[in-house]
C-alpha positions as CSV (number, residue, x, y, z in Angstrom):
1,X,7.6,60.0,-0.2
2,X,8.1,55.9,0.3
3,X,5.3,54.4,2.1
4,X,5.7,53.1,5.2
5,X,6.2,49.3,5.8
6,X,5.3,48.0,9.3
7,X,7.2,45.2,11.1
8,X,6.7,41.6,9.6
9,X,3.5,39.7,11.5
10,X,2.9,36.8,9.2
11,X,-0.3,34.9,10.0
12,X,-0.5,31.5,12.2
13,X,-1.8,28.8,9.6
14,X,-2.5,25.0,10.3
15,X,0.0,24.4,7.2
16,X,-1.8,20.7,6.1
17,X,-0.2,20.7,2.8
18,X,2.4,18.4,1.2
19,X,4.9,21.0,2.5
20,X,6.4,22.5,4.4
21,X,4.6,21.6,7.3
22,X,4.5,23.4,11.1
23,X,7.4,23.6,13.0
24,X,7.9,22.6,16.4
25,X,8.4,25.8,18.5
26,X,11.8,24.4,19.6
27,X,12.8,24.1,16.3
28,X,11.8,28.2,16.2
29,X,14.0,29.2,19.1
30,X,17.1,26.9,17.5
31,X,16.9,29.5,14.4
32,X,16.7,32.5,16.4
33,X,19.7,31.9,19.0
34,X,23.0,33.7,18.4
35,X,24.6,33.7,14.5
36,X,28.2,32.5,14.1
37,X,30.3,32.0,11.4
38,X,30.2,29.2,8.7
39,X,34.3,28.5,9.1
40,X,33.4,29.1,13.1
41,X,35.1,26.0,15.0
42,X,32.5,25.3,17.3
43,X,29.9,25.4,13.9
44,X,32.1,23.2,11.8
45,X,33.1,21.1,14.5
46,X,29.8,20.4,16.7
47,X,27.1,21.5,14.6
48,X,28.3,20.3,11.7
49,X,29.1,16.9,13.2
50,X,25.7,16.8,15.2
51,X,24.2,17.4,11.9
52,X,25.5,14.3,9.9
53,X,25.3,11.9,13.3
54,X,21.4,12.7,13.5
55,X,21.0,12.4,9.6
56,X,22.3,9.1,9.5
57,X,20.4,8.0,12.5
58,X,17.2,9.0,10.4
59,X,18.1,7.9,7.1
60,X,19.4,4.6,9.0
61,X,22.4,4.5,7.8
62,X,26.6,4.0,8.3
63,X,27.3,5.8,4.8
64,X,30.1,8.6,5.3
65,X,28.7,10.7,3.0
66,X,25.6,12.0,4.8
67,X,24.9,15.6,5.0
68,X,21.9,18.5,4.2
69,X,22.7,20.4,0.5
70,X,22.2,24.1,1.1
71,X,18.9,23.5,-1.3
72,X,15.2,22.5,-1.5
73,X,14.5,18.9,-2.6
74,X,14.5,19.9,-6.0
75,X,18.2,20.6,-5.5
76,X,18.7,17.5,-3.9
77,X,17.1,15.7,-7.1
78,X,19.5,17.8,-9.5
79,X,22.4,16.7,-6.7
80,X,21.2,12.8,-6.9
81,X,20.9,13.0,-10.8
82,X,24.0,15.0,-11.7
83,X,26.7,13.4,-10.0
84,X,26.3,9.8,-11.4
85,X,25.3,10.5,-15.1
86,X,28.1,10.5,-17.6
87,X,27.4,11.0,-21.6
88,X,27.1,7.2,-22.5
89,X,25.1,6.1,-19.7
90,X,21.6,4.5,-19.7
91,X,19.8,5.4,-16.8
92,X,15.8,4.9,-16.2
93,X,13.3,6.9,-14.5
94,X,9.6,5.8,-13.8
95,X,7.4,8.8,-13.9
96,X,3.9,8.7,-12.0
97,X,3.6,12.3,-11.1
98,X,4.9,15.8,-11.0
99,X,7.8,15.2,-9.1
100,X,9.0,11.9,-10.6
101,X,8.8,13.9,-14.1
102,X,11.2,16.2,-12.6
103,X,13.9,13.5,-12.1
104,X,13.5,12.3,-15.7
105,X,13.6,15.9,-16.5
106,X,16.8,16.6,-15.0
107,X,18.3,13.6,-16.2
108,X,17.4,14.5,-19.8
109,X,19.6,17.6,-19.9
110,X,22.9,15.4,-19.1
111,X,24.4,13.4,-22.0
112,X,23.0,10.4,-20.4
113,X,20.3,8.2,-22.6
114,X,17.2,8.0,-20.6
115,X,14.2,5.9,-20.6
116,X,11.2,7.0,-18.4
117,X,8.8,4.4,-17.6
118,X,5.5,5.5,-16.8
119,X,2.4,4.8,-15.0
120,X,-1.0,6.8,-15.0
121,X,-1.6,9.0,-12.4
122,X,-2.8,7.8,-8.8
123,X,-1.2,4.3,-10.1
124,X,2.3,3.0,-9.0
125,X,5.8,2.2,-11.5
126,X,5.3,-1.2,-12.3
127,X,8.9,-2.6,-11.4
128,X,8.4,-5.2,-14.2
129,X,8.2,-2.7,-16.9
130,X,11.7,-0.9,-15.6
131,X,12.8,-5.1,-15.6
132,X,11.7,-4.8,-19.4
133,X,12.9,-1.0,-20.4
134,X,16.2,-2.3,-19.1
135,X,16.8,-5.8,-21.0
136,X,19.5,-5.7,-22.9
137,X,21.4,-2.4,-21.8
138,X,23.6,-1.8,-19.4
139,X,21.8,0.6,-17.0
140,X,23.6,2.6,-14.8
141,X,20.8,4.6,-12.9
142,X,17.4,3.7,-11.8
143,X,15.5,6.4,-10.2
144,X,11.7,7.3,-8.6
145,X,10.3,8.7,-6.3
146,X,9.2,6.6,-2.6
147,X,6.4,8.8,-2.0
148,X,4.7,10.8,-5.3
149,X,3.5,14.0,-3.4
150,X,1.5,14.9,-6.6
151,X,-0.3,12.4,-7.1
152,X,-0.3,10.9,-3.4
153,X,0.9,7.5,-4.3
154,X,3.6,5.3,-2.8
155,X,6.6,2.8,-4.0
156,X,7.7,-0.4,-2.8
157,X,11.6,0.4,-2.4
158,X,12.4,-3.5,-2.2
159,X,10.9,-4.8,-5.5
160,X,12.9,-1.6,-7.3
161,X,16.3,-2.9,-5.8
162,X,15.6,-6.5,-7.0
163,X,15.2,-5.2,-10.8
164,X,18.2,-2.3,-10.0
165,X,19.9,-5.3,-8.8
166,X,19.5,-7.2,-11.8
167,X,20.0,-4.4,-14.5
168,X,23.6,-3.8,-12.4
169,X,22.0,-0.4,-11.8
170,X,22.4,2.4,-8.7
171,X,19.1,2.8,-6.9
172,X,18.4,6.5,-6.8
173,X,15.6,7.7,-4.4
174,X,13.7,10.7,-3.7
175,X,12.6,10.5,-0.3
176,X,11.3,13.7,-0.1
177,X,7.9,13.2,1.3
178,X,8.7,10.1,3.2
179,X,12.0,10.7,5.2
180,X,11.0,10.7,9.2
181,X,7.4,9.5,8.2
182,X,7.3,6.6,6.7
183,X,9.4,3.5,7.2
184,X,13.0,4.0,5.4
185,X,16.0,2.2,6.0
186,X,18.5,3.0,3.3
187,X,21.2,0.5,4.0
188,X,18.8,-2.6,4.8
189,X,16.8,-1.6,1.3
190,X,19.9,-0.9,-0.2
191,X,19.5,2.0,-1.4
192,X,22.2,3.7,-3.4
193,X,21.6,7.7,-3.2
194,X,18.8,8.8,-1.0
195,X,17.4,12.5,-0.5
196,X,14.9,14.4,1.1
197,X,13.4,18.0,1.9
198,X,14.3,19.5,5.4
199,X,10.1,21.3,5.3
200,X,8.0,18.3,5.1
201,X,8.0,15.3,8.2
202,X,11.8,16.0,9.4
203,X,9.4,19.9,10.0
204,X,12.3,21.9,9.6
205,X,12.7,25.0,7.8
206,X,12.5,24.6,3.8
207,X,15.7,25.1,2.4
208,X,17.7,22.2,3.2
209,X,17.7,18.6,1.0
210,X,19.7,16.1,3.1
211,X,21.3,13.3,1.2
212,X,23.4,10.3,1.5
213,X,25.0,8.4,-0.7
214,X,26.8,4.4,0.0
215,X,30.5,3.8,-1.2
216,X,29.8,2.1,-4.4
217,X,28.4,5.6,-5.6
218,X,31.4,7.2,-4.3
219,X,33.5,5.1,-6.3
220,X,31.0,6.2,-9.5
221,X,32.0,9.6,-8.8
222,X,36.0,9.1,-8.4
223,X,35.8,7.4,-11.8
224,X,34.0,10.3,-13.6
225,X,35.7,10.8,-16.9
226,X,33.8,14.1,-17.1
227,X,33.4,17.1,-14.5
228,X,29.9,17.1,-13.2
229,X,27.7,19.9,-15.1
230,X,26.9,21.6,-11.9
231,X,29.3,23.2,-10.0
232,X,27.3,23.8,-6.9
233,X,25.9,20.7,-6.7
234,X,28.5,18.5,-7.2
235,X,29.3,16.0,-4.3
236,X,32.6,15.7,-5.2
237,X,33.7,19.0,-3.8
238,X,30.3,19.5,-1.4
239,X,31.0,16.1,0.2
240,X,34.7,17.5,0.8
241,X,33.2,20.3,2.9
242,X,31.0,18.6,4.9
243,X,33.8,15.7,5.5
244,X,36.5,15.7,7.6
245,X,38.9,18.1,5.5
246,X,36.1,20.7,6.1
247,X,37.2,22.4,2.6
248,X,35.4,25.7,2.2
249,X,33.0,25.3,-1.1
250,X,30.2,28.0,-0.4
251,X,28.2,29.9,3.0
252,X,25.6,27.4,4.2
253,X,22.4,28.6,5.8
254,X,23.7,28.4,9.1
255,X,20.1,29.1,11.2
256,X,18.1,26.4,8.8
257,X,21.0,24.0,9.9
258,X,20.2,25.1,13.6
259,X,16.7,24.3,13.2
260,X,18.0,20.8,10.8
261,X,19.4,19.8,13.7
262,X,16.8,20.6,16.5
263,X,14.1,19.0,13.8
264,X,16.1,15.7,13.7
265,X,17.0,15.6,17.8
266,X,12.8,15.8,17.9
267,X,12.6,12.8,15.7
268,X,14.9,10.5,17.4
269,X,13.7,11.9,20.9
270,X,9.8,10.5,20.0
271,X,11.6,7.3,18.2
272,X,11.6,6.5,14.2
273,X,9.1,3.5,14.8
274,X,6.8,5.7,16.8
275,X,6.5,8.5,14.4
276,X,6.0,6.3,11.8
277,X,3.0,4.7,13.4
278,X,1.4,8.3,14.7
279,X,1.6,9.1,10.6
280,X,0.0,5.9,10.4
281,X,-2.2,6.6,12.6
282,X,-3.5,9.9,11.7
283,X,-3.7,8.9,8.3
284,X,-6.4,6.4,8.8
285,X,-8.7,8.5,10.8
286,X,-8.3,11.5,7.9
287,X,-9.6,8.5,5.5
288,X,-12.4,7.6,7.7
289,X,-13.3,11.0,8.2
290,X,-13.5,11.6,4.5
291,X,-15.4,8.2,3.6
292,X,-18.1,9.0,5.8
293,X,-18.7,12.7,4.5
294,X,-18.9,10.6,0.9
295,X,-14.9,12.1,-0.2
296,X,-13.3,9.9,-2.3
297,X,-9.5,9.0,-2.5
298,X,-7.6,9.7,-5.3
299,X,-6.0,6.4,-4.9
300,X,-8.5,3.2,-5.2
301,X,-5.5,0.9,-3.7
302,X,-4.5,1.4,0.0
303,X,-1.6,-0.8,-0.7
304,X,-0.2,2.5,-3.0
305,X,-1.8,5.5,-0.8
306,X,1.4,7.7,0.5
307,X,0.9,8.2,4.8
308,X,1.9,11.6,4.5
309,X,0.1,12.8,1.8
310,X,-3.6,12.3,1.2
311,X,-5.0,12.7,-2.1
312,X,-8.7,13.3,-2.3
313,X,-11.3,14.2,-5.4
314,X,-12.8,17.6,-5.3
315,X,-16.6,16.1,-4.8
316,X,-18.7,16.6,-7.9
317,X,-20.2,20.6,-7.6
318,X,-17.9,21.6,-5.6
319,X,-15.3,24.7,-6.6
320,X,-12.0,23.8,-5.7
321,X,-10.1,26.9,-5.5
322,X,-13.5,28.5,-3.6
323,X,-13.7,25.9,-1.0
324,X,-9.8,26.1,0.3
325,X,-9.4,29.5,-0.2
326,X,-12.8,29.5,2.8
327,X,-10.5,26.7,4.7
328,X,-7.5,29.3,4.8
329,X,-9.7,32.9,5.6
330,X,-12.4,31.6,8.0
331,X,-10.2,28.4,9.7
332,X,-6.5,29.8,9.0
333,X,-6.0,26.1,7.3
334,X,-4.0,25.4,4.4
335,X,-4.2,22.9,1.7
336,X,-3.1,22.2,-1.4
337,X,-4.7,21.2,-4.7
338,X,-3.8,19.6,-7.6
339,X,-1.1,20.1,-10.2
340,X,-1.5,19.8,-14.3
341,X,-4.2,17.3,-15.1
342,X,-5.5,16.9,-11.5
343,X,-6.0,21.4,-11.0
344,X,-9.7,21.5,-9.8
345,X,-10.0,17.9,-9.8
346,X,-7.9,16.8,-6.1
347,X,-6.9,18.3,-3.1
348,X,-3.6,16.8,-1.0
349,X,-4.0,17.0,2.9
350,X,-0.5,16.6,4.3
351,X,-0.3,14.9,7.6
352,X,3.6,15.7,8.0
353,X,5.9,15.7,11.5
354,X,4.4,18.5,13.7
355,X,1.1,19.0,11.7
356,X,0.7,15.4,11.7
357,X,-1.4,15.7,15.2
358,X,-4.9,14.4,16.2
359,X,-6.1,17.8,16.9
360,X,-5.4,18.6,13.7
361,X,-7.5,15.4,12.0
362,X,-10.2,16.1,14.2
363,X,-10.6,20.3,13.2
364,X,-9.4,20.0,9.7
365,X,-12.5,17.7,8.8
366,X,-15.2,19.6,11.0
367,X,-13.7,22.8,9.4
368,X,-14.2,20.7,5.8
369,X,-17.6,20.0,6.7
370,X,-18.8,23.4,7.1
371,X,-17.5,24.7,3.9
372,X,-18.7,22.3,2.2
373,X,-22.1,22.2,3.6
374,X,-21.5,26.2,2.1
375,X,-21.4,24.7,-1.2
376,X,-24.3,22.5,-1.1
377,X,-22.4,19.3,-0.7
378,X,-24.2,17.9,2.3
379,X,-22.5,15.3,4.5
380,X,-24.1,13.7,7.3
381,X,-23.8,16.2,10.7
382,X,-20.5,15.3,12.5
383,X,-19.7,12.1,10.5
384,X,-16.4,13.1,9.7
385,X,-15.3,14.0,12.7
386,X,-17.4,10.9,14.5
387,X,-15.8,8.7,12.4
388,X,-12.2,9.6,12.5
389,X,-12.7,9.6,16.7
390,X,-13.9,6.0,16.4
391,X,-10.7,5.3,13.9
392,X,-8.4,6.7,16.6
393,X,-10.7,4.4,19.5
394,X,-10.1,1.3,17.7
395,X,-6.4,2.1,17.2
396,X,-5.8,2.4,20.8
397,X,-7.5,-0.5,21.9
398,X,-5.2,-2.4,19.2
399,X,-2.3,-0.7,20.4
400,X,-3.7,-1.7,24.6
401,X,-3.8,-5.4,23.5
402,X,-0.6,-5.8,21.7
403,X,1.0,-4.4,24.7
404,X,-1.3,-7.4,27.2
């Protein structure tokens, strides 16, 4: 005789990891209102069309081909890197973290040459060494990643278009972790092919990668000599689909593009400008919080910290895996550790869209401070938490007298 399974009751979890984050509970009634079909009109026509009009808003951008890939953002990466890459081609990746290695990976397995340029971990690409991998080719592709969810480390988009610009190259970003968190504009930054993940500060469901791409890529792909490996991901017949000719190419998940395109109303309902500052914001008191308990940052530069994602060194004595599998059964919090190299050593704290909330801050480092005060790591009472309120103080009277 089968057992019996009972009905689904997943636990609630604070989700403060690098993804996905919490959803907004309007995103959860989008997904669970009535199912149509994928060739529906009213889908293909207003949803659809909702969809890519909200996208571009977020990505900031007037390119015409703007639109979620039925994927996760490692789709969107084999989508970005794909399409362009012919056998022939130079193309250059700089590699600083799990993620990043995934591009160069991907690239590897076309016939394209690649060149990845790397930099240690918790440390930015240098754009000058990409300037010097570059001289004297004719480079096609230069990818990386904005925000290095890994490794917690960020990329200054504009000093990678000046060397794309003057290697004659496509600027190829993953904006995975960054995308409705951290300032982006892809046509003022001039980015060529920009995608992201639908689960991390849009707070949609996982299982979308929206992407967009300008015109001068569009003209790459036209001129292909070759047919792109991937049949589901290529853009040239995906793009069709979600253009106006609406040419059927494969059944999209049509309750994640429900809750897509509640996610993305929510961003442009609190304003790109403000979201980006209460990331901002709710970043700095984490990292006040922590520097009073005596946590250290994984990266020494604030200049190259990622807003979204914190990374932070497992103190010395403490078990990793021990303390947030405590967080999780006796709070219900999640976070993530650290991949490769950095397992046991870092934990990342994701401050994304919906999780990215004071309330949050505020229990997530007096929940911290009671496990580790379980492992012997002993913190000054309420310092955390004491600190992060003051953080959150100060920026308020900053934000009071810039509005005098």
């Amino acid at each position: 005789m089968s057992e019996h399974i009972g009905e689904l009751l997943p636990p609630v979890r604070l989700m403060l990891t690098p993804g996905p984050s919490c959803m907004d509970p309007r995103v959860y009634r989008a997904m669970a209102t009535t199912l149509v079909g994928h060739l529906d009109p009213w889908f293909m026509g207003m949803m659809m069309g909702d969809v890519q009009v909200l996208l571009r808003r977020v990505f900031q951008t007037e390119n015409r081909v703007t639109f979620p890939i039925s994927a996760s953002g490692s789709g969107g990466i084999e989508a970005a890197v794909l399409n362009p890459l012919e056998e022939g081609d130079e193309a250059i990746v700089g590699v600083n973290g799990i993620f990043s290695e995934r591009m160069a990976v991907i690239a590897e397995r076309t016939p394209a040459r690649v060149t990845r340029v790397e930099a240690p971990y918790g440390r930015p690409v240098d754009p000058d060494d990409i300037r010097r991998a570059g001289k004297g080719k004719k480079v096609k592709f230069v990818g990386l990643a904005h925000g290095e969810t890994s490794t917690s480390v960020a990329h200054r988009l504009e000093d990678f278009r000046k060397v794309a610009d003057e290697l004659g190259a496509l600027l190829v970003v993953d904006a995975v972790a960054t995308l409705a968190g951290v300032p982006l504009d892809v046509d003022r930054q001039r980015i060529d092919i920009c995608f992201s993940g639908s689960q991390k500060a849009i707070s949609a469901a996982p299982g979308m990668a929206p992407i967009t791409l300008n015109a001068r890529v569009e003209e790459v792909l036209r001129a292909r000599k070759t047919k792109v490996q991937s049949w589901y991901f290529d853009l040239t017949t995906t793009m069709n689909y979600w253009g106006k000719e609406r040419t059927y190419h494969h059944t999209p998940p049509i309750s994640l593009i429900y809750g897509m395109r509640e996610a993305l109303r929510l961003v442009l309902e609190e304003g790109l400008e403000a979201r980006w500052e209460r990331h901002r914001q709710n970043q700095q008191a984490l990292i006040a919080g922590l520097e009073a308990m005596g946590i250290g940052l994984f990266v020494a530069n604030p200049a190259d910290r990622l807003v979204t994602v914190t990374g932070v060194r497992v103190p010395e004595g403490v078990d990793d895996l021990k303390a947030r599998r405590q967080l999780l059964d006796e709070f219900n919090i999640e976070i993530a550790g650290g991949f490769g190299p950095l397992k046991g050593k870092l934990w990342r704290i994701g401050l994304m869209g919906y999780s990215s909330q004071r309330g949050n801050v505020l229990l997530l480092l007096a929940a911290l401070e009671k496990v580790l005060l379980d492992q012997a790591f002993r913190a000054p009472a309420g310092a955390g938490v004491g600190a992060a309120v003051r953080a959150y103080a100060q920026a308020e009277s900053v934000a009071v007298g810039n509005r005098k």
